[in-house]
MDAnalysis code that builds the backbone (N, CA, C; Angstrom):
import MDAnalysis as mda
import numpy as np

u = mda.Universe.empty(180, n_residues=60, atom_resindex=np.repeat(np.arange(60), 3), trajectory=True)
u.add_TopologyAttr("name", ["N", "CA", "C"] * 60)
u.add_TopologyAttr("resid", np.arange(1, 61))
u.add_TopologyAttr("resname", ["UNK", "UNK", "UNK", "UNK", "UNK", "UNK", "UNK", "UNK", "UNK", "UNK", "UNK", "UNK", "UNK", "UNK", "UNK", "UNK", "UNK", "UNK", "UNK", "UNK", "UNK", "UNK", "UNK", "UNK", "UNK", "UNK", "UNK", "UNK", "UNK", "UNK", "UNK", "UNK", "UNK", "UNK", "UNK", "UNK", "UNK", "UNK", "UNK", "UNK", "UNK", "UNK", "UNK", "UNK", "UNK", "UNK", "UNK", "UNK", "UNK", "UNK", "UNK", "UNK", "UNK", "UNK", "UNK", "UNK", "UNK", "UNK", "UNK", "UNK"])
u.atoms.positions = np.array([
    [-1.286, -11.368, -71.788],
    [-1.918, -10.097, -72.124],
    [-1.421, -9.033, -71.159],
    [-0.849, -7.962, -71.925],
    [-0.587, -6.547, -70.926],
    [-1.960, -6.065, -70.667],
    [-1.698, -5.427, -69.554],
    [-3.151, -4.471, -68.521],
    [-2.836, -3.533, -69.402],
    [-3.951, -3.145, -70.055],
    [-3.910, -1.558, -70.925],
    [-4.238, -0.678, -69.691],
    [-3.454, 0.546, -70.713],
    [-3.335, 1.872, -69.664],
    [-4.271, 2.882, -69.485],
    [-5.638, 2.672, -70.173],
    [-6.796, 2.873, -69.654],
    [-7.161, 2.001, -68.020],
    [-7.187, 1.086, -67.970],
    [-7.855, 0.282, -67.204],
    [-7.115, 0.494, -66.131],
    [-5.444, 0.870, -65.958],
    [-4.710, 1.093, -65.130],
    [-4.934, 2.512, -64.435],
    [-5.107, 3.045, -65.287],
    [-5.289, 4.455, -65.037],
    [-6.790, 4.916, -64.153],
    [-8.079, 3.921, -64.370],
    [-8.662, 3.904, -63.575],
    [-9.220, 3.217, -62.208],
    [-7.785, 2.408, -61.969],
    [-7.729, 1.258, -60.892],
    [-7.400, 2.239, -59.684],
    [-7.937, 1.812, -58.558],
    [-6.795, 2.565, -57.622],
    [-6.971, 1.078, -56.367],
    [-5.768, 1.583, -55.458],
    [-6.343, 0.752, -54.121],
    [-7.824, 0.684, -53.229],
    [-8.002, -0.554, -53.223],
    [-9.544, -0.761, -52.606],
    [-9.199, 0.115, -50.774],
    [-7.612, -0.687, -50.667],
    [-8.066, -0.038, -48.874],
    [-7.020, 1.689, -49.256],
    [-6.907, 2.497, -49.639],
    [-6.431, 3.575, -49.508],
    [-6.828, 4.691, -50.672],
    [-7.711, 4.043, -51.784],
    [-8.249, 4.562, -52.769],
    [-6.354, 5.111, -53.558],
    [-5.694, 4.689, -53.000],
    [-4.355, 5.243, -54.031],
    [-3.991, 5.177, -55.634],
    [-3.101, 5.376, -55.936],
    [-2.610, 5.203, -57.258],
    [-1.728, 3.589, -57.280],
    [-2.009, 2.438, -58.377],
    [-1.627, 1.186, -58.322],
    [-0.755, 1.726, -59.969],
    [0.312, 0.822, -59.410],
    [1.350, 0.253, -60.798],
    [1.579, -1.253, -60.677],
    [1.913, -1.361, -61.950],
    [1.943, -2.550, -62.722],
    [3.109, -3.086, -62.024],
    [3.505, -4.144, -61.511],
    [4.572, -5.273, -61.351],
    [5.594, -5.343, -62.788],
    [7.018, -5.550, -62.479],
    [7.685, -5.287, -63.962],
    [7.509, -6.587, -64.595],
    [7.072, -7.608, -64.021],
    [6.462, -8.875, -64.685],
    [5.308, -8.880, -65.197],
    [4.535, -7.742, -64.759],
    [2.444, -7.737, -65.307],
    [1.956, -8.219, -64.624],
    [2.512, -9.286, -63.304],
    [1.696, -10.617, -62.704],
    [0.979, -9.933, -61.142],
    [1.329, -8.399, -61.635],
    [0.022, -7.783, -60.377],
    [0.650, -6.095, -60.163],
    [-0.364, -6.003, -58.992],
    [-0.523, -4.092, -58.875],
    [-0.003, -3.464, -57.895],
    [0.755, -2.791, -57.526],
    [1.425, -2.009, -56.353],
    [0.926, -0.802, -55.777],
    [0.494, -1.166, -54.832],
    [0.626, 0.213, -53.960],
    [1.324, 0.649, -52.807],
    [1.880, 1.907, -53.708],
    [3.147, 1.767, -52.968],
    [3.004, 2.857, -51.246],
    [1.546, 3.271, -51.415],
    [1.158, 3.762, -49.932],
    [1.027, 3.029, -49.205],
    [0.181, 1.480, -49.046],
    [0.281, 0.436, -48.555],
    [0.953, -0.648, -48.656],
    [1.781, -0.347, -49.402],
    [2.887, -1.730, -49.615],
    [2.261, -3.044, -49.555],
    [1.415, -2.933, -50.667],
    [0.719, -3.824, -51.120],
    [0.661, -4.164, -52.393],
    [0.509, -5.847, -52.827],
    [0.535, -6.174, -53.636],
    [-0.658, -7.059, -54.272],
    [-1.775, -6.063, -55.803],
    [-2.351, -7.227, -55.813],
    [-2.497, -8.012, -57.149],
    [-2.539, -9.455, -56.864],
    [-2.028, -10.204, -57.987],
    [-3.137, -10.323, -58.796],
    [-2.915, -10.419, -60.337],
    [-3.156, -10.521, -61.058],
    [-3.609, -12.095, -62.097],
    [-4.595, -12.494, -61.911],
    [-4.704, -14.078, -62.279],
    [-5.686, -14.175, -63.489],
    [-5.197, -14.686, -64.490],
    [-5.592, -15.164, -65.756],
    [-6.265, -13.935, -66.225],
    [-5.506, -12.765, -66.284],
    [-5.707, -11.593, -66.734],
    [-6.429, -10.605, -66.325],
    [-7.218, -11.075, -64.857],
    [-8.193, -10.317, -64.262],
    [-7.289, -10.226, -62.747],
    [-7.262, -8.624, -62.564],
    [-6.502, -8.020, -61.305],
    [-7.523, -8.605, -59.977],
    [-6.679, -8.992, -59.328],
    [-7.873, -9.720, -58.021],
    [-7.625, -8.282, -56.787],
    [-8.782, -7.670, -57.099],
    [-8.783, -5.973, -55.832],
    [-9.340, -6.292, -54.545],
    [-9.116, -7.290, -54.207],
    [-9.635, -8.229, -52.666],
    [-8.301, -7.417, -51.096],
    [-8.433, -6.462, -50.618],
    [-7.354, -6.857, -49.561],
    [-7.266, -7.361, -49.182],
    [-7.677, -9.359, -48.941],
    [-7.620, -9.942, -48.127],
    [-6.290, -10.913, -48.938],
    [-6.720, -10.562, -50.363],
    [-5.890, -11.183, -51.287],
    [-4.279, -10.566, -51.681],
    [-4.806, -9.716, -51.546],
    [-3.215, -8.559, -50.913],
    [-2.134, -9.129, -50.876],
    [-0.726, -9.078, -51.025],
    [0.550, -9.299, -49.980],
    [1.379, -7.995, -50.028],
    [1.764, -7.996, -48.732],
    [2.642, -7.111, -48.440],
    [3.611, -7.543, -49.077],
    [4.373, -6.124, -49.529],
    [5.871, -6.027, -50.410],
    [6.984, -5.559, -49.511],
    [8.268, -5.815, -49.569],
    [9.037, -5.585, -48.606],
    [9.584, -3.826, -49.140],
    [9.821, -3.020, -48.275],
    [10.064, -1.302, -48.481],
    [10.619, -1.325, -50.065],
    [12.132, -2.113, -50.091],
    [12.759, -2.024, -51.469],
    [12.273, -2.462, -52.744],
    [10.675, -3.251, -52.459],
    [10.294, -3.349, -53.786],
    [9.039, -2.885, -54.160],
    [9.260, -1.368, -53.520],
    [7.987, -0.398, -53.566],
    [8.207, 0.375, -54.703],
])
């Protein structure tokens, strides 16, 4: 299932309140102020920073 673009549109980052995009796989959310990544599991976005991973600069 794709994340509809309602639901995207009202996501933001838990630690920076930012703007999140979609992974070009769907399999999670970017923010690219925190270079953070959060994954996405059995269709429900997990908004945990603890659950987080950092993304390396070039795949911001």
């Amino acid at each position: 299932m794709v994340m509809k673009k309602e639901l995207l549109d009202i996501l933001a980052c838990p630690k920076c309140k930012g703007d999140l995009t979609l992974t070009e796989k769907g399999d999670g959310l970017i923010c690219k102020a925190c270079r953070l990544r959060y994954p996405i599991r059995d269709d429900i976005p997990i908004m945990l920073i603890d659950e987080a991973e950092p993304i390396e600069p070039s795949k911001a």
